[in-house]
DOZAPA-850620 format. One record per residue (C-alpha): residue number from 1; x, y, z. Coordinates in nm, 4 decimals. Each point is the difference from the previous one (the first is absolute). Example, Ala and Ser with C-alpha at 12.3 -4.5 7.8 and 13.67 -1.06 7.14 Angstrom:
1,1.2300,-0.4500,0.7800
2,0.1370,0.3440,-0.0660
This chain:
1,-13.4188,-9.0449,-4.5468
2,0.2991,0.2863,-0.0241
3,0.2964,0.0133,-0.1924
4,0.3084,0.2815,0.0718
5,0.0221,0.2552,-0.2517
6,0.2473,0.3080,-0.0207
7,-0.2195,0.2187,0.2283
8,-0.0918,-0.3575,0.2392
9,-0.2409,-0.2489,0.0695
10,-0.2784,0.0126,-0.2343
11,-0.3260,-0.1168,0.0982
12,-0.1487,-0.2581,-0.2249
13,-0.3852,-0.1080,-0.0595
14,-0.0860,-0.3103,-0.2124
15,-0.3098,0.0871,-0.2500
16,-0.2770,-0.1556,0.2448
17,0.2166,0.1904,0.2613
18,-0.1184,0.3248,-0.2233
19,-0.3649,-0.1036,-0.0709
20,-0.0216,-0.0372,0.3149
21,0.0879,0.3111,0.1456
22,-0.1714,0.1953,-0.2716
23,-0.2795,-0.1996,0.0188
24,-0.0009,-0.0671,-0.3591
25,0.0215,-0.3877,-0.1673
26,0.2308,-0.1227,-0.1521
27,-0.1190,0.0863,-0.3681
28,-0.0482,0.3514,0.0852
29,0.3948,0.0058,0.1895
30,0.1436,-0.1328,-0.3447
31,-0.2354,0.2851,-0.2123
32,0.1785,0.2481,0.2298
33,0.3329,-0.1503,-0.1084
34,-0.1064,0.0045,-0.4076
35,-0.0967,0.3539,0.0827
36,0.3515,0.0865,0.1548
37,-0.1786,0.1145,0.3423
38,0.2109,-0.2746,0.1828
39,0.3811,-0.1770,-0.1307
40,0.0755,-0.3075,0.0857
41,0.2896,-0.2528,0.0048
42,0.0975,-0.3281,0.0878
43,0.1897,-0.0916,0.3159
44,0.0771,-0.3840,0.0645
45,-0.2437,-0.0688,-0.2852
46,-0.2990,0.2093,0.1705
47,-0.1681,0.3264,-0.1562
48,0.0464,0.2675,0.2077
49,-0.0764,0.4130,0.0928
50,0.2063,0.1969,0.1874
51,-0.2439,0.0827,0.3028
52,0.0642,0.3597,-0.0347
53,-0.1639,-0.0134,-0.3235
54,-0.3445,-0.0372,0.1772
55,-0.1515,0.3176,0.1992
56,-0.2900,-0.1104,0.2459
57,-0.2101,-0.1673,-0.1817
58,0.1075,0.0739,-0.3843
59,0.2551,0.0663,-0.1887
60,0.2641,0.2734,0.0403
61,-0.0984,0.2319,-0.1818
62,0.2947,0.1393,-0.1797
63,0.1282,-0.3608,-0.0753
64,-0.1384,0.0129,-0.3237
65,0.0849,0.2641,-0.1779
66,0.3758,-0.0084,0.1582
67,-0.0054,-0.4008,-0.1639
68,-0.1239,0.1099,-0.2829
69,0.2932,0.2816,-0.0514
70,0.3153,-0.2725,0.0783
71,-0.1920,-0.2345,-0.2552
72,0.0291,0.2525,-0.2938
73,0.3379,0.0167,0.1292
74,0.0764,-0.3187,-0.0523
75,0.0251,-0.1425,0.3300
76,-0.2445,-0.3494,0.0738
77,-0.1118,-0.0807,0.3404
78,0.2692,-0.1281,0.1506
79,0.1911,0.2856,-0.0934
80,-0.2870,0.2432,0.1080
81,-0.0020,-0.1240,0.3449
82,0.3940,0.0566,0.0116
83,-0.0473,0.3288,-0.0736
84,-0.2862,0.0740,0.2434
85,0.2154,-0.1312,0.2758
86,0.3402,0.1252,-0.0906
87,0.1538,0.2744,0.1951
88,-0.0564,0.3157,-0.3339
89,0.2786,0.2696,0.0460
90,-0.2698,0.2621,-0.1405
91,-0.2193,-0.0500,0.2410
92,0.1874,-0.0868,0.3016
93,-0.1393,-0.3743,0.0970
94,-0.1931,-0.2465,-0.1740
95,-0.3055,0.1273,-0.2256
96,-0.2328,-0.2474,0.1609
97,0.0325,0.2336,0.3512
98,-0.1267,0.2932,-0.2354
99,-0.2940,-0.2107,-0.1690
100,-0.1116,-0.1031,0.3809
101,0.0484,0.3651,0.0814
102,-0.2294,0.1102,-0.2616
103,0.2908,0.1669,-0.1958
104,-0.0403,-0.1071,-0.3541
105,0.0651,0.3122,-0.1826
106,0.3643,-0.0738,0.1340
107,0.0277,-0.3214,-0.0912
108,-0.1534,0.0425,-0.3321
109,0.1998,0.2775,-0.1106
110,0.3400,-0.2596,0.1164
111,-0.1361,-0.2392,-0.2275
112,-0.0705,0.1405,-0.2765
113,0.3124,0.1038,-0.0511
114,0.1480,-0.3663,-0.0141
115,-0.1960,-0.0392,-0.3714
């Protein structure tokens, strides 16, 4: 499942899509969504995670803290994943290319100065 966002074609996984490739069932996928470790949306009615938010066999790791500073900024998911994907004039391309690149300081510092 992809959409087309401002920086292209995202790739989408459905929630068992997730479990599945963390190994992880289904209960434990949705605690990592209470605890802000994954974001999800709908598309066409169906939950879904960007698949860059999933590193090997976990997580990426710098997902959660980054969600967790647009969130006290008053953004919700959908908006979240907009900004992740969304070409940022600061940094130079969309912050989700730094999170993958294991730049969060970078990305961090951007966001926290949209409060």
């Amino acid at each position: 499942m992809s959409n087309t966002d401002a920086s292209g074609p995202i790739e989408w996984l459905t929630l068992p899509d997730v479990g599945e490739r963390l190994g992880e069932t289904p209960g434990r996928v949705h605690r990592l969504l209470d605890e802000r470790s994954l974001v999800c949306v709908r598309r066409d009615g169906v939950r879904v995670v960007p698949a860059d938010f999933i590193a090997g066999d976990r997580p990426l790791p710098s997902i959660r803290g980054t969600v967790i500073l647009l969130q006290d900024a008053g953004y919700d998911d959908e908006e979240i994943i907009d900004w992740l994907y969304s070409d940022e004039p600061e940094l130079g391309h969309p912050p989700i290319q730094s999170l993958v690149a294991g730049r969060k300081a970078e990305v961090r510092r951007v966001a926290a100065a949209l409060r």
